[in-house]
Structure formats: structure tokens, C-alpha cells
C-alpha positions as a Python dict, from the first residue, in 0.01 Angstrom:
ca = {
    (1, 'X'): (0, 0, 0),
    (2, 'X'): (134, -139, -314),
    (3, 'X'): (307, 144, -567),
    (4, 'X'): (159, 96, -921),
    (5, 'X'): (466, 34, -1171),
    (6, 'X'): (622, 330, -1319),
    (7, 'X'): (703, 420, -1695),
    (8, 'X'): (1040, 371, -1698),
    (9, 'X'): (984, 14, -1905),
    (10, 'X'): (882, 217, -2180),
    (11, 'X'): (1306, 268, -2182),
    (12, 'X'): (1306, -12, -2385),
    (13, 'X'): (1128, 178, -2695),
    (14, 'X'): (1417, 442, -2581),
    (15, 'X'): (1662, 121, -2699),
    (16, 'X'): (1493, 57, -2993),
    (17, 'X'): (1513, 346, -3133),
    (18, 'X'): (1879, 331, -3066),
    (19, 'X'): (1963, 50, -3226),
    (20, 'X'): (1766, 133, -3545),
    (21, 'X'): (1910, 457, -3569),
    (22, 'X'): (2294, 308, -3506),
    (23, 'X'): (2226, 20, -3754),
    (24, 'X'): (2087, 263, -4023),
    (25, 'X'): (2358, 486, -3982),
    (26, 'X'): (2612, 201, -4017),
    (27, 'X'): (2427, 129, -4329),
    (28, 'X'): (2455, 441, -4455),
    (29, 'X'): (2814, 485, -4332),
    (30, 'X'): (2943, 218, -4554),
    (31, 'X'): (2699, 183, -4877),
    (32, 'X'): (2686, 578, -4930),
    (33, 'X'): (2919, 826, -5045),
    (34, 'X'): (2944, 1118, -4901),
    (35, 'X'): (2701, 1410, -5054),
    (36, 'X'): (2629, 1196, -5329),
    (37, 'X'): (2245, 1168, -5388),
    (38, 'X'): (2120, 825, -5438),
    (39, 'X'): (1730, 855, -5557),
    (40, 'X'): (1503, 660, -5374),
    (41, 'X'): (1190, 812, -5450),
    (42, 'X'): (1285, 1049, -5747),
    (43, 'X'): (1139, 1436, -5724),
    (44, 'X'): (1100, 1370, -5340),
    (45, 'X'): (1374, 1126, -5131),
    (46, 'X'): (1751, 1047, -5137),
    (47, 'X'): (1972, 901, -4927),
    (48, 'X'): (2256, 1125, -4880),
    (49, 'X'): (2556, 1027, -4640),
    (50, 'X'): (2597, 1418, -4414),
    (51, 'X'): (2794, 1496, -4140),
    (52, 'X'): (2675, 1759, -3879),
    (53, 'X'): (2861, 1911, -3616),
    (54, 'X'): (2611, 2157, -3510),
    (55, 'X'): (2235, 2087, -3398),
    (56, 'X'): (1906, 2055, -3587),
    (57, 'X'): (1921, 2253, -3932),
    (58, 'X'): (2308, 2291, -3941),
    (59, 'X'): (2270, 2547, -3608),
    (60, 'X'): (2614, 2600, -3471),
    (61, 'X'): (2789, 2361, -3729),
    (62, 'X'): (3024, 2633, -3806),
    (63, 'X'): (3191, 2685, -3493),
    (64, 'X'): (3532, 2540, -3366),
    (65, 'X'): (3422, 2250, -3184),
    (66, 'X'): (3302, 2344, -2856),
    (67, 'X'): (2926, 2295, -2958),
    (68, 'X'): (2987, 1952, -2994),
    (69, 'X'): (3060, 1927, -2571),
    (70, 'X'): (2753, 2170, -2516),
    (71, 'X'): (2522, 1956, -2726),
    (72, 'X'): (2654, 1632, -2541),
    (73, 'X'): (2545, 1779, -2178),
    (74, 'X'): (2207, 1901, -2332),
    (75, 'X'): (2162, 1545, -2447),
    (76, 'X'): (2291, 1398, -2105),
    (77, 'X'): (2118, 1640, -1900),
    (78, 'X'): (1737, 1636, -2144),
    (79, 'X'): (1763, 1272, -2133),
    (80, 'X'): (1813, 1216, -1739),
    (81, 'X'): (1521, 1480, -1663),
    (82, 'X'): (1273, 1315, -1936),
    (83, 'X'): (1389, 963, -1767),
    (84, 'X'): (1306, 1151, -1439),
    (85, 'X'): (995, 1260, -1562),
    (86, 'X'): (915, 893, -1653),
    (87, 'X'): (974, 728, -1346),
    (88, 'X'): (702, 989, -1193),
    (89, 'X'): (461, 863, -1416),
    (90, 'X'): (242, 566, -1419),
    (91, 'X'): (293, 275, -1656),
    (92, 'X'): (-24, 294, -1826),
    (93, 'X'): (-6, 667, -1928),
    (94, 'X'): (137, 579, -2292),
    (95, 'X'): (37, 932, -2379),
    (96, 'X'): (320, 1121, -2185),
    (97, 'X'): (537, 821, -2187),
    (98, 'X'): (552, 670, -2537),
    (99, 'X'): (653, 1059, -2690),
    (100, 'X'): (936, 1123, -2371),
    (101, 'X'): (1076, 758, -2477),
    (102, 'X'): (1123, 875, -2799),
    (103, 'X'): (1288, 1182, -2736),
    (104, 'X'): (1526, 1017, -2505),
    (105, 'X'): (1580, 749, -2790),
    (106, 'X'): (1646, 1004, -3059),
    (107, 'X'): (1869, 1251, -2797),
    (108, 'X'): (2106, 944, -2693),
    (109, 'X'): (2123, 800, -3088),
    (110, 'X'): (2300, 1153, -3184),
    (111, 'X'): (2484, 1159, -2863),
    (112, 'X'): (2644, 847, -2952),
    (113, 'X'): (2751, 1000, -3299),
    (114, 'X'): (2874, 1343, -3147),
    (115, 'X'): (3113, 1120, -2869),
    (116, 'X'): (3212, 854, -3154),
    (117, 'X'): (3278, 1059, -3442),
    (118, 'X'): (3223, 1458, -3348),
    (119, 'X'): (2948, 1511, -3522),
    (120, 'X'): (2593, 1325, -3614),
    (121, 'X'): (2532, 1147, -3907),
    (122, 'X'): (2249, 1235, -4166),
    (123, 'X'): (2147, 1041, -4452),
    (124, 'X'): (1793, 1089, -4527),
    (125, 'X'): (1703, 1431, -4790),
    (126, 'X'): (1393, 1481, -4853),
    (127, 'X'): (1330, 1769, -5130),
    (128, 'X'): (1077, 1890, -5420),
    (129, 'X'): (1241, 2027, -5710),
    (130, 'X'): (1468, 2319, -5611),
    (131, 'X'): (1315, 2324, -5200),
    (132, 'X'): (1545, 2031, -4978),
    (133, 'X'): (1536, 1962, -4646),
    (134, 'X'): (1823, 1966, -4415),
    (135, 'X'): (1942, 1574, -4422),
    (136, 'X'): (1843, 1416, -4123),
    (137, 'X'): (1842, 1065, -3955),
    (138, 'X'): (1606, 810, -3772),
    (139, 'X'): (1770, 992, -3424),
    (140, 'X'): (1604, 1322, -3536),
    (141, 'X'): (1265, 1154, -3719),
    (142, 'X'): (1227, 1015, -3346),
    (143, 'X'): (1281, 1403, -3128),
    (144, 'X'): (1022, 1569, -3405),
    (145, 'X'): (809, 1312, -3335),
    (146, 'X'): (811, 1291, -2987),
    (147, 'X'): (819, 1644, -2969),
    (148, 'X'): (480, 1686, -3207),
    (149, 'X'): (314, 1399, -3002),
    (150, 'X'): (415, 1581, -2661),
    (151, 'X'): (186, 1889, -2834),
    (152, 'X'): (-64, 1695, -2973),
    (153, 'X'): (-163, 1480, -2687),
    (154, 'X'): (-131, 1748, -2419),
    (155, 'X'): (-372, 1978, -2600),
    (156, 'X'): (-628, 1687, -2647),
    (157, 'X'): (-590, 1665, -2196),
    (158, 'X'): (-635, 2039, -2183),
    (159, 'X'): (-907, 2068, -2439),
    (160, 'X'): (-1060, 1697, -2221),
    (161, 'X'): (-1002, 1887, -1861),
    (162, 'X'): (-1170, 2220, -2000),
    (163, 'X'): (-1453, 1992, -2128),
    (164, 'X'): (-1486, 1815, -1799),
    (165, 'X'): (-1451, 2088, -1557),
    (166, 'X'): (-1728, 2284, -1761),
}
């Protein structure tokens, strides 16, 4: 009996979003200045060059150093059981796979920063008047996004199995 291919091709959107979040970074690394707003969309987008140490929202940023090794083995160890979850699943299921590339994408794009530099690399404020966001990169905009579609899609199965099974 033949095995039907697994999802671990869809590593290569993984890649992708590697590579465009290291080449906007670079970008951002040498055209901005650090902290310094540059408007892109006035009253609602900058770029501006940050550097975080800690995690999402600035969490742990303020410690001495160590969360930078705890945050590497959460990346190491997410990515390799999201990878593992992939290669379980078949090729064709693009709703489970296409959001656990993504996170794996957007986990090993920071990782890179955290081993290279200490800490991640933001560049991207969004705000509206005196509300900002925390700055955040393509790395991130990929894990939220992932992480949302993870949600979305798996209560659109439960909500189709309830249906079906009724």
C-alpha cells in the first residue's frame, strides 16, 4: 500500500517566510534609525527600527539575559513538534498545514535574531493618535496569523463535525 505524501513540503512556505522576514529586517537594520519614527501611513503606520530581548509585547525584556536561552529552546522545541505534527498530516490538508508552516516560519525568523544579535528585531508601529502598538516584525505578523488561522479553521471542523454527526 502506497503512503499518501505528507505536509512537510509545505516547509517551504516555513522558508519563505524566513527569508522575507531576514531581508526586511536587513532593510530596516540599515535604512532606519533606531526609535526614530519614519511615517508611512501618517495617524496609523511607521517604521520604527526596535530591539527586543524579551517575547511578544516586551514580556521578559527586562531581565538579565537568560530569557533570551529560554525563548531559543521554546522556539527549537515549538518548531520541531509543529514540524512533527506536519509530517502526521496529509499533504492536501492546507487547513492545519498552511497555519503550522507559518508559525514555524515566524518562530525560526526571531530565533535567528535572538542567536545573531540577542534579541529580535522590530520595525513595524502601528498606532492611532496617543494608542501604539508594541513594534513588531514580519516573524511575529506570521505566529498571530498562524495562530488566528489555527482558531479559525478548527472551529469551522468542529462546528462541520457537530453539523455532520447531527
Amino acid at each position: 500500500m502506497a503512503s499518501r505524501p505528507n505536509a512537510l513540503a509545505w516547509l517551504a512556505l516555513s522558508l519563505v517566510v524566513i527569508a522575507l522576514d531576514q531581508s526586511t529586517k536587513h532593510v530596516a537594520l540599515v535604512e532606519l534609525r533606531p526609535y526614530e519614527p519614519h511615517a508611512v501611513i501618517p495617524g496609523l503606520l511607521n517604521w520604527t527600527l526596535a530591539f527586543n530581548p524579551g517575547a511578544a509585547f516586551s514580556f521578559l525584556a527586562g531581565e538579565n539575559g537568560w530569557q533570551r536561552w529560554l525563548f531559543t529552546v521554546l522556539a527549537i522545541g515549538v518548531s520541531a513538534l509543529l514540524a512533527g505534527w506536519l509530517s502526521r498530516l496529509p499533504r492536501s490538508d492546507w487547513r492545519n498545514a498552511l497555519p503550522l508552516s507559518l508559525i514555524i516560519g515566524g518562530a525560526l525568523g526571531n530565533l535567528i535574531d535572538r542567536l545573531r544579535f540577542g534579541h529580535v528585531t522590530d520595525f513595524v508601529q502601528v498606532y492611532w493618535r496617543e494608542w501604539s502598538f508594541p513594534a513588531f516584525n514580519v516573524a511575529d505578523s506570521a505566529i498571530s496569523v498562524g495562530a488566528v488561522l489555527l482558531v479559525v479553521f478548527g472551529l469551522f471542523a468542529s462546528g462541520k463535525a457537530a453539523v455532520k454527526g447531527g
